[in-house]
N, C-alpha and C positions, 0 to 999 in steps of 0.2 A: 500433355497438360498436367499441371500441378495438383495431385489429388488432396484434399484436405477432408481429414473425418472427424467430427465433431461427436464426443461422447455424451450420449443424453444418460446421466447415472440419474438413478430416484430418487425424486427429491431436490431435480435440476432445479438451479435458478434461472426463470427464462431470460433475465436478463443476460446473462454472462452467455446462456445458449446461442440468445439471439448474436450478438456482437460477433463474433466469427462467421455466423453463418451473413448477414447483411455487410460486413467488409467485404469479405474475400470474393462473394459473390458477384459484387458491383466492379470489382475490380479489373481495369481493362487496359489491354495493352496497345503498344501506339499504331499497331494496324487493326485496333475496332475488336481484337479474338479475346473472349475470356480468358482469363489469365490463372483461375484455378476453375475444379468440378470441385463442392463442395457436397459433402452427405453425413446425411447424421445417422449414427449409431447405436444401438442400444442392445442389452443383452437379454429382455423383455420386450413382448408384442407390444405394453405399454407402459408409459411411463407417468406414474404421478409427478406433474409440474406444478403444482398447489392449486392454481387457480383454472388448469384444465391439465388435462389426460393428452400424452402425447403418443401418438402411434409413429414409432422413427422404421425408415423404408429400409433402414439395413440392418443387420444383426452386426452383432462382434467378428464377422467374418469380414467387414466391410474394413474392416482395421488392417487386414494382414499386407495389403498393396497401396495402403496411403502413402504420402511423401510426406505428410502432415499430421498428426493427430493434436488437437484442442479436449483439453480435460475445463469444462466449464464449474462453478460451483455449485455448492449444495447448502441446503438447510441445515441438515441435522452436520455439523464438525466431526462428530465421535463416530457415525454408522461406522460397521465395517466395511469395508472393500468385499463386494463378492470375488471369491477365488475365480472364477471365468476370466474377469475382467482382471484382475489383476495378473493373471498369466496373460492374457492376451497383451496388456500393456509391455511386461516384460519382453514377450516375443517380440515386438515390435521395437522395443527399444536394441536387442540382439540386433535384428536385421537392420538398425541406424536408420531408423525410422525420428524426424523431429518431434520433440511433443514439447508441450506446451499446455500450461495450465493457467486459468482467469480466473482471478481473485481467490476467494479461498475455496477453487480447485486445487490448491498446491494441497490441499490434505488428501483429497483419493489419490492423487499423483506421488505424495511422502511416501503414502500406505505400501508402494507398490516398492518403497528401498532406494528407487532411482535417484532420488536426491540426496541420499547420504553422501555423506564429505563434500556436498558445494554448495553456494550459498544463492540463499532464494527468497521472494516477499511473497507478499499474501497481502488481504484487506489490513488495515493498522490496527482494526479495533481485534483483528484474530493471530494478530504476530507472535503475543506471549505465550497464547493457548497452541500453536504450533512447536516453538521452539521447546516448551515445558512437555510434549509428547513427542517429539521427536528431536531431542538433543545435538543427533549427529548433522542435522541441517545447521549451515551457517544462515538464521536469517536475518532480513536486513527490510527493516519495516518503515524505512524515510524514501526508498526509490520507487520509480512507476512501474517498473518490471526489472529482470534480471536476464542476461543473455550468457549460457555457459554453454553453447554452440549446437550441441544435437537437442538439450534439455531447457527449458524456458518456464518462468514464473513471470507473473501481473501483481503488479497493488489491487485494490480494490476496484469494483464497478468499470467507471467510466478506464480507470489504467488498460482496460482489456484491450481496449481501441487501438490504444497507444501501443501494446506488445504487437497485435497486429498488423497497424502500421510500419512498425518494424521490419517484420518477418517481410512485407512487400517490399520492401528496401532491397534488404539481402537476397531476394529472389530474384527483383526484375529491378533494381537501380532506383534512383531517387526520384525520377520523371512519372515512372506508373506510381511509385509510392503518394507522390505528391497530387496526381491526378485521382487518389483513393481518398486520401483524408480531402480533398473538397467535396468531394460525393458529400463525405461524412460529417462536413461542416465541423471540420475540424485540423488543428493546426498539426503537421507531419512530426513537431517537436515541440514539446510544452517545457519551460523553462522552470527549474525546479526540480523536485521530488516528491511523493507523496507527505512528507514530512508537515510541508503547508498547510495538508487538510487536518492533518493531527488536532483533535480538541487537547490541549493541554491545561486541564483541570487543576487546580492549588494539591499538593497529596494529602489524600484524606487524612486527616484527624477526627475520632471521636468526638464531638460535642464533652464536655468540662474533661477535654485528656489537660493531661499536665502544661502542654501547650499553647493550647489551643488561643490564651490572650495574649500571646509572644504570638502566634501567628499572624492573628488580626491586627496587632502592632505595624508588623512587617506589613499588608500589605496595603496599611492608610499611609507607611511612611514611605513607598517605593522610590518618591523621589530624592530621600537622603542619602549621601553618599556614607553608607553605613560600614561598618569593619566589623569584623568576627566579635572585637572588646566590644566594640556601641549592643552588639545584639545579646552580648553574654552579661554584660553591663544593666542593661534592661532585663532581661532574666534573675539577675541576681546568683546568677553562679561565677563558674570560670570557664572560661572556655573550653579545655577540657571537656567539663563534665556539661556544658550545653551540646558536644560534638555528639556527645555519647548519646545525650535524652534523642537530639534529632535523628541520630540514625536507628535507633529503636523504632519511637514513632514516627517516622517520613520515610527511612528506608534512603534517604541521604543527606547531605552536610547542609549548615545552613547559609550556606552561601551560594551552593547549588539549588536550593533553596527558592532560594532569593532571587536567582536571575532566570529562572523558571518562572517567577512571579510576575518580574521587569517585563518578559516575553509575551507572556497571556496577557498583559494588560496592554504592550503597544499592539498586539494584537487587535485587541479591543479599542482601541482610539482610533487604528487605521481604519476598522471597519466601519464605526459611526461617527467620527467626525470627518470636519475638514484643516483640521490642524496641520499643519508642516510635518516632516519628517523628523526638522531638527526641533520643536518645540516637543514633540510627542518623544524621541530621545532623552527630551532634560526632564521632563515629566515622571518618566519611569526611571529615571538615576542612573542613566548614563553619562557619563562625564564629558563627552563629546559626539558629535553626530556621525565623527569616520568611526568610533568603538560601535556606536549604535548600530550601525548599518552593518559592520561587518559579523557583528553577535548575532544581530536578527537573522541576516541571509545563514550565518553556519547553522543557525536552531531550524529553521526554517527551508533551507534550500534555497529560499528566491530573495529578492531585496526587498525593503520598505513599499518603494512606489508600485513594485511586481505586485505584492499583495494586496495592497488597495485597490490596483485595479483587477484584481480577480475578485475581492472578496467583500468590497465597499455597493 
């Protein structure tokens, strides 16, 4: 049988604990036999889980014969990795051992090296603070997990399900897979990427920056079909030197700008109205509904009607 060990580090998130441990467990094969033994870990008699104290039945020794290890996340991003735990993780990665990390457990799983030179996600709102501490990660903060074969990352939360469900794919086929995510009331493949849930906010500007009435310009006029001259025109400079002021305070062009703006706001019409696809494209100043749909899904991952009906 498939052994799976679940690391409970201090300062576990229950949630991310719990999701491997309630998948894998449920999961059953087509003559009725559990399909893994799952046991959780820890390198501590117990473990502060915030809102209770966990006492996990096996130590870091429970590691060394998994076929499986889940690194779940943590509260504190920055703690160190204790040296126990991170030699044990190494040891195990030696003997090709899978691991696998949920949400922003890809930070105690980075700490340990193993993911240097290959590319990995984490929760969206922690991708920047990952990549700016650990450089040598390629990561990639729009998908729901990443699979680079002995080594595995999750987006955020509910993605954990989703790398799980995987991992029962690659085990025992797509029949127990599929018979796992209905347990889980939930679908074996979510169309998309994490990308969807991204809040994608206007880029801050200071309140009276040099900007800031060129901004709010920009985003009562979304539906005009605007050029680089219409906005530097309105500015009262040249282009040029509008490129220049935007990438100072935005940190990009403004025209990238702009269809960031176009984005977050069909966003917003899909969510609370019941407007068309192609009305809520001319709205936000797209020129047509096939440009629309195909900006939206590339910013996004999914289509128009996809996210309405997730997110409406």
């Amino acid at each position: 049988m498939h052994t799976v060990a679940v690391l409970a580090l201090d300062q576990v998130i229950p949630f991310d604990l719990s999701t491997p441990i309630e998948v894998f467990s449920r999961t059953r094969l087509p003559d009725g036999r559990p399909g893994y033994q799952v046991r959780v870990c820890a390198e501590r008699d117990e473990i502060d889980a915030g809102a209770f104290t966990l006492r996990a039945p096996w130590g870091l020794e429970g590691l060394r014969d998994a076929d499986t290890i889940i690194v779940p996340g943590v509260n504190d991003l920055t703690a160190a990795l204790p040296p126990a735990v991170r030699d044990a993780l190494r040891s195990a990665a030696t003997a090709g051992t899978r691991i696998a990390s949920i949400c922003v457990g890809t930070f105690p799983l980075a700490a340990t090296g193993l993911l240097d030179g290959l590319r990995a996600t984490t929760h969206w709102r922690a991708a920047g603070l990952l990549a700016a501490t650990h450089p040598d990660i390629d990561v990639d903060p729009d998908v729901l997990y990443v699979d680079n074969g002995q080594f595995l990352t999750s987006a955020g939360a509910a993605a954990g399900m989703d790398l799980c469900l995987h991992m029962i794919r690659r085990d025992y086929g797509s029949a127990v897979a599929a018979d796992a995510a209905r347990l889980s009331v939930m679908p074996l493949e979510r169309e998309g990427g994490q990308a969807q849930f991204i809040v994608h906010d206007h880029t801050p500007t200071p309140q009276g920056a040099e900007l800031d009435a060129l901004l709010a310009w920009l985003r009562d006029n979304l539906s005009r079909d605007l050029t680089l001259a219409d906005i530097a025109s309105r500015a009262g400079t040249s282009t040029r030197t509008l490129i220049r002021r935007f990438r100072d305070q935005t940190g990009t062009t403004p025209l990238q700008w702009l269809h960031r703006a176009r984005i977050r706001q069909a966003q917003h019409l899909l969510e609370t109205t019941q407007h068309s696809v192609e009305r809520i494209g001319s709205q936000v100043g797209f020129g047509s509904s096939t440009t629309f749909r195909d900006r939206f899904k590339r910013a996004t991952g999914v289509s128009p009607r996809t996210y309405r009906r997730t997110f409406s």
